[in-house]
C-alpha positions in Angstrom: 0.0 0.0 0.0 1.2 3.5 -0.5 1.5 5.9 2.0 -0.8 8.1 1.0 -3.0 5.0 0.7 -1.8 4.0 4.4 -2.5 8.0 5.3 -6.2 7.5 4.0 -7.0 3.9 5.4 -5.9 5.2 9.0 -7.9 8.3 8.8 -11.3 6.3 8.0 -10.4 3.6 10.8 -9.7 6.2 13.4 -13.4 7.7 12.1 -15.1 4.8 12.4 -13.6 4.2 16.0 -14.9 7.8 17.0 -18.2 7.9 15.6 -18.8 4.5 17.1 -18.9 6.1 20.2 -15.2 5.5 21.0 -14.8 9.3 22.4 -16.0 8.2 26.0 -12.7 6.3 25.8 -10.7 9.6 25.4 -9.7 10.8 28.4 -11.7 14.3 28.2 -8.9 16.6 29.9 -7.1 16.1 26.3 -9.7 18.2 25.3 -10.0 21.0 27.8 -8.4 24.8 27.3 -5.8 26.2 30.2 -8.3 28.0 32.0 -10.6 24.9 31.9 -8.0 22.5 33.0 -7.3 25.5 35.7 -10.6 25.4 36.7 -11.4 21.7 36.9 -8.9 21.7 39.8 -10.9 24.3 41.6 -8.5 27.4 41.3 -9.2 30.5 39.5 -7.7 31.4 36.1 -7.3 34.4 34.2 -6.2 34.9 30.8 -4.1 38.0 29.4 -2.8 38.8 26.0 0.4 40.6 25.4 1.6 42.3 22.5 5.0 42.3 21.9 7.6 44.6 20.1 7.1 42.8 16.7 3.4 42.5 16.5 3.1 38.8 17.9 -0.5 37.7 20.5 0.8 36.1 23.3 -2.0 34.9 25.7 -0.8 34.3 29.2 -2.9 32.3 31.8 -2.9 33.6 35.5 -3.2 31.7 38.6 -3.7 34.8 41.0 -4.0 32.0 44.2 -4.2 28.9 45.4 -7.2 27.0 46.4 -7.2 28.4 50.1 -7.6 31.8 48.9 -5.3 35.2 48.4 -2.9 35.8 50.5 -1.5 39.6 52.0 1.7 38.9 49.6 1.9 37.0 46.6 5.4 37.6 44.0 5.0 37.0 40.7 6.4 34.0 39.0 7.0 33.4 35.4 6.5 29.9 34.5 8.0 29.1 30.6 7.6 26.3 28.8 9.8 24.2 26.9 9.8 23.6 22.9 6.8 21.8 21.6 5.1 22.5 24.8 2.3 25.3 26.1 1.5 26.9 29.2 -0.8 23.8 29.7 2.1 21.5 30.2 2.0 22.8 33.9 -0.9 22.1 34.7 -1.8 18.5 33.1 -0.8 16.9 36.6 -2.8 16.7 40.0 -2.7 20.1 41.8 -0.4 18.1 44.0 1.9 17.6 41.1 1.5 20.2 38.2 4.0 22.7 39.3 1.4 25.4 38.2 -0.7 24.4 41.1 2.3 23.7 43.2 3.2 27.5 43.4 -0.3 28.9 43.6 -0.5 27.0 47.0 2.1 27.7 48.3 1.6 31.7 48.1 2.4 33.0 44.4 0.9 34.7 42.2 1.3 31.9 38.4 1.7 33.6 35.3 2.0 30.7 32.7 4.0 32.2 29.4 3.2 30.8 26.1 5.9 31.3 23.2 4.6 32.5 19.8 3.3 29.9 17.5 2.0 27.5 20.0 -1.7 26.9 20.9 -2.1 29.9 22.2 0.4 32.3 20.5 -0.8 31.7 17.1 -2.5 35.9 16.4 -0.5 38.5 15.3 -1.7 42.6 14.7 -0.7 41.8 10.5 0.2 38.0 9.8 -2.0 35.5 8.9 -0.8 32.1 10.2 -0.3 31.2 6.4 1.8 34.0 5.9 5.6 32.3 6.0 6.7 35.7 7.2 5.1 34.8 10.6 6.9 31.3 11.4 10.2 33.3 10.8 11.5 33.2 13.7 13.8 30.6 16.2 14.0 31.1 20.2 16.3 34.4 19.4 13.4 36.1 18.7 11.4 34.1 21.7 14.6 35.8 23.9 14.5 39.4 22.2 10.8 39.9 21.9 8.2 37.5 23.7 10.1 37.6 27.4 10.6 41.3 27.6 6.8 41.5 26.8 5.8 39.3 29.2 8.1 40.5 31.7 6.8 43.7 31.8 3.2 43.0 31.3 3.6 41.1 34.8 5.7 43.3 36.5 3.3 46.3 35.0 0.2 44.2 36.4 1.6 43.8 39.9 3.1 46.3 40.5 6.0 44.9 41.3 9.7 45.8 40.6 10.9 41.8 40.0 9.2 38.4 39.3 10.9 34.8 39.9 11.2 32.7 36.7 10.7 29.2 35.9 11.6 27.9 33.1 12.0 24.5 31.4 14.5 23.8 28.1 13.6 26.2 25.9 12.3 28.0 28.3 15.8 28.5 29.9 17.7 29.0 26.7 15.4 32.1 25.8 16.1 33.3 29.1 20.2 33.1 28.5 19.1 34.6 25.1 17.5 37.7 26.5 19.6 38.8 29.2 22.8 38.3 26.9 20.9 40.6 24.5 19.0 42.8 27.0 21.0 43.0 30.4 18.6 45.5 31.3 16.3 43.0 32.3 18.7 41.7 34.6 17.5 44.2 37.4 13.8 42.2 37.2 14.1 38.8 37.6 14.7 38.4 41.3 16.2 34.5 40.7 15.8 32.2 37.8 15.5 28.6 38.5 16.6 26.5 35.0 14.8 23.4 34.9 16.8 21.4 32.5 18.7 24.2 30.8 19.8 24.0 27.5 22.5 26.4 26.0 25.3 24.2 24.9 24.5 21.2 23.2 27.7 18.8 22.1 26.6 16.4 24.4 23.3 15.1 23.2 22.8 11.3 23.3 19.0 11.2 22.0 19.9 8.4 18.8 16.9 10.3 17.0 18.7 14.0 17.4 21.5 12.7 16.6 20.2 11.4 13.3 18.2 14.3 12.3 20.4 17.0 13.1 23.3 16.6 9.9 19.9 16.4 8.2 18.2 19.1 8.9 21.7 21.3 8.9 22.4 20.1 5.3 18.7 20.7 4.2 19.0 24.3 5.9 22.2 25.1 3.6 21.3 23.8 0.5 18.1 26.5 1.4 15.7 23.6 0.7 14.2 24.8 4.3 12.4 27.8 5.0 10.4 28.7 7.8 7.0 27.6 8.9 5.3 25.5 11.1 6.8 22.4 12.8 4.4 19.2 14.5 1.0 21.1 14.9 -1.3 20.0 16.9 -5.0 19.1 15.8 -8.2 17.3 17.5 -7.4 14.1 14.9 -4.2 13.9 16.2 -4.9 13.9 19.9 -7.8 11.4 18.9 -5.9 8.9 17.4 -2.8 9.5 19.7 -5.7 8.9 22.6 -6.6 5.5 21.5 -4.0 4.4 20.3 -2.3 4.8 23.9 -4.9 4.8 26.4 -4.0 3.9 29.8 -3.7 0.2 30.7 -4.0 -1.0 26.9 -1.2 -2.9 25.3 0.6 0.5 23.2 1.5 2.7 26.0 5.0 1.1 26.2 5.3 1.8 22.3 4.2 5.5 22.6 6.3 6.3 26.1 9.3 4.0 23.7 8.8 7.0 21.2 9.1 9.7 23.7 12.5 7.8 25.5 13.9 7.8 22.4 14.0 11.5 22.7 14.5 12.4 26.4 16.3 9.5 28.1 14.3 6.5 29.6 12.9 6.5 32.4 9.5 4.3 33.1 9.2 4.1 36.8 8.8 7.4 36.7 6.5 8.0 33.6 3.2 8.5 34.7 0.9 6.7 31.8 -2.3 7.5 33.3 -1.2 10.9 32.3 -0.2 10.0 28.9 -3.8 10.9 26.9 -3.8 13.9 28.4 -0.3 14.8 27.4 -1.2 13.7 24.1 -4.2 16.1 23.8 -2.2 19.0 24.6 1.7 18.2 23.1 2.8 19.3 20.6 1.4 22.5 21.1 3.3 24.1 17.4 6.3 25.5 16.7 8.8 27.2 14.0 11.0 24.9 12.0 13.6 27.4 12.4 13.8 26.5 16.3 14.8 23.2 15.8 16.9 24.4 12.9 18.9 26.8 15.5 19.1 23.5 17.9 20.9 21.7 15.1 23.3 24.1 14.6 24.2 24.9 18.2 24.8 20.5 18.4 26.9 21.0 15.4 28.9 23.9 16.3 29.6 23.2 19.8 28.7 26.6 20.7 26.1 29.2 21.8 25.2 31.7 19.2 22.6 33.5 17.3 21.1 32.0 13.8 23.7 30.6 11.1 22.2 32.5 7.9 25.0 31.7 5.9 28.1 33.3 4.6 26.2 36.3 2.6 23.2 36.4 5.3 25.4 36.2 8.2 27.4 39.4 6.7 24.1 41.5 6.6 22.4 40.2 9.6 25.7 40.3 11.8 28.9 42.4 9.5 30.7 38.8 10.0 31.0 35.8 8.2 30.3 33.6 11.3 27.1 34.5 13.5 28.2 35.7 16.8 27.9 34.5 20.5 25.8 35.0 23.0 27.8 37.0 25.7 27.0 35.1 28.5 29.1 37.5 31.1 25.6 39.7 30.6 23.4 37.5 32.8 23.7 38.5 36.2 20.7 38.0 37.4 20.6 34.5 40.2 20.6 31.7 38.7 19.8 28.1 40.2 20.6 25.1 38.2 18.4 21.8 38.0 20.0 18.8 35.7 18.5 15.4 35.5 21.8 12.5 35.0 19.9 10.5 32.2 18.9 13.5 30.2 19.8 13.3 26.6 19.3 16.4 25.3 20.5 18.5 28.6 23.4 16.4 29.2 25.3 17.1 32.4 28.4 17.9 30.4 26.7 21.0 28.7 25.4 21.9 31.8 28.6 22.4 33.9 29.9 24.1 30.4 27.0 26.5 30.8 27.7 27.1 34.6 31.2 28.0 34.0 30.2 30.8 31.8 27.2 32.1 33.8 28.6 34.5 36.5 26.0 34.4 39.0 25.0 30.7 39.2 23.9 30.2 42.9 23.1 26.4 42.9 24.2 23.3 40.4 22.1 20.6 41.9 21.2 17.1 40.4 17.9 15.6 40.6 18.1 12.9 43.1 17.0 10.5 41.2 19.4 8.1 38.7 17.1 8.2 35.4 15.5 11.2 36.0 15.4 12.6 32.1 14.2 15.5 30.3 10.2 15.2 30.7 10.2 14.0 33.7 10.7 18.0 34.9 7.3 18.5 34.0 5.2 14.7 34.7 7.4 12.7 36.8 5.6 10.4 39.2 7.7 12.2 42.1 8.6 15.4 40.9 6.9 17.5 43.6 9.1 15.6 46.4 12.6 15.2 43.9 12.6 18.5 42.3 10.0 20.9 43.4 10.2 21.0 47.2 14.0 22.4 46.3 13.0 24.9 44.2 10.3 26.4 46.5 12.8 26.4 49.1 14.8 28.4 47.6 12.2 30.9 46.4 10.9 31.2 49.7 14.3 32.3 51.1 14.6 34.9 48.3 10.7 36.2 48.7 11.4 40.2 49.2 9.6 41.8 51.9 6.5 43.7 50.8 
């Protein structure tokens, strides 16, 4: 059969499934917004859009509280996801668990960023989502333009002078990105806590990076790649992804096989009665040219801006080679979390980072052996291996009010 064929014949069995009544299989939370999801745990949600610099919609979902009510001082914490991921990738868990919930109870105020092109990031004031003008962009421009708006749409909200940020993967490398770029913004974050931080990259051991990246990176030069949008998400996908690994069934190990293919494996720890819902809401969209500017950072060795190419690196940057990101420009605290069997954030290119970050506070390893790179966010125990620590720390930084 071809694959189009294949394509065709999935699609009809996967409607057949459904409109046999096969949806009451779906675990429904797949299906649910932020503020829903938010809701269903019995805490209140706001949502916010934010404008930035460059004319991208970034909605923003608030947690003002926990579930035992508003307290006389709640700071401001920035919660970013990682690539691929949303702002509903904190709160997928139990309120015991989701690290959303985590910090509403235990006295801050939640702002939960979303990057533009994912589910929620997908407006802009001029560009349709067809236009390829509007997917050109990698985390630089996440760094430059999305975090600086968000910052100070918080900050301006609160009233506050600083914020805390948390911030997984991508999340972290946009951070490093804006504060080597903007060091003005240094002054607002009161302490940044990098869950898995990604900068450097030599040291990846995911067998599927490591295949795709000298193809992508060959692809990119011989400008057979230009930007636009990168694993979408869509209803048929969560549906089919849904039955195909709903919990206790036979395929979960093949789908979490996928995923440790990717992060590192780790099963005691993968939670699979969360799977369907993690499938409903990941991946939540994102720019080719991200993963493009991942690639190059694994094959360079270094941290730097967007590889154009000899003649596009001379306009963009007046050299041939794209520059570095100065890294002596982020001052702000930092603490760092690393997990020892994550591929992607290898412990290697962590301690690499730390030595050229001049105000790291804290290297610390998860306590756990095969703690990997999703397990940040969905870990059975990551409330008592990771984010007890981090709260901790937070708490002994809270400034007086």
């Amino acid at each position: 059969m071809s694959g189009a064929g294949l394509l065709v014949t999935t699609m009809f069995l996967a409607s057949l499934l459904l409109s046999a009544g096969s949806l009451h299989r779906l675990n429904q939370e797949a299906y649910l917004t932020v503020p829903e999801l938010v809701a269903s745990r019995g805490y209140p949600s706001e949502s916010h859009d934010v404008v930035t610099e460059d004319g991208y919609i970034l909605t923003m979902h608030r947690i003002p509280h926990g579930r035992h009510g508003p307290s006389v001082d709640r700071p401001p914490v920035l919660v970013q996801h990682g690539i691929l991921c949303s702002s509903a990738c904190w709160v997928l868990s139990t309120s015991e668990k989701a690290l959303g919930f985590v910090l509403a109870d235990a006295g801050y105020d939640v702002w939960l960023g979303n990057f533009r092109g994912t589910n929620y990031a997908k407006k802009h004031v001029s560009l349709n989502l067809t236009d390829k003008q509007f997917w050109d962009f990698s985390w630089h421009e996440l760094g430059v333009y999305d975090l600086p708006a968000m910052v100070d749409y918080v900050l301006s909200r609160t009233g506050r002078e600083g914020l805390f940020y948390v911030a997984h993967s991508m999340g972290t490398t946009s951070f490093f990105v804006l504060l080597s770029m903007r060091p003005e913004y240094n002054s607002k974050i009161l302490a940044q806590f990098s869950l898995a931080p990604v900068a450097f990259l030599s040291h990846v051991r995911s067998p599927v990076i490591r295949l795709i990246i000298p193809f992508l990176t060959s692809l990119h030069q011989l400008q057979m790649v230009g930007p636009g949008e990168f694993l979408p998400n869509s209803q048929f996908l969560s549906a089919v992804a849904s039955l195909a690994c709903p919990d206790g069934a036979l395929t979960p190990p093949v789908c979490t096989d996928i995923s440790f293919l990717l992060t590192g494996f780790n099963q005691r720890q993968f939670n699979m009665t969360l799977l369907p819902v993690i499938t409903g809401h990941v991946p939540a969209g994102s720019s080719i040219h991200q993963f493009l500017h991942y690639a190059q950072e694994v094959h360079s060795g270094r941290f730097r801006q967007f590889d154009r190419g000899v003649v596009g690196n001379l306009l963009a940057y007046g050299s041939v080679e794209p520059p570095d990101y100065d890294l002596s420009k982020v001052t702000a605290p930092v603490y760092l979390y690393w997990g020892e069997n994550d591929w992607l954030a290898d412990a290697e290119d962590v301690r690499e980072l730390e030595s050229k970050l001049p105000c790291v506070r804290a290297s610390t390893r998860v306590p756990h052996p095969c703690f990997n790179h999703q397990d940040f966010m969905w870990a059975v125990d990551v409330e008592a291996l990771l984010y007890r620590d981090v709260l901790a720390r937070m708490a002994a930084l809270r400034p007086p009010r």
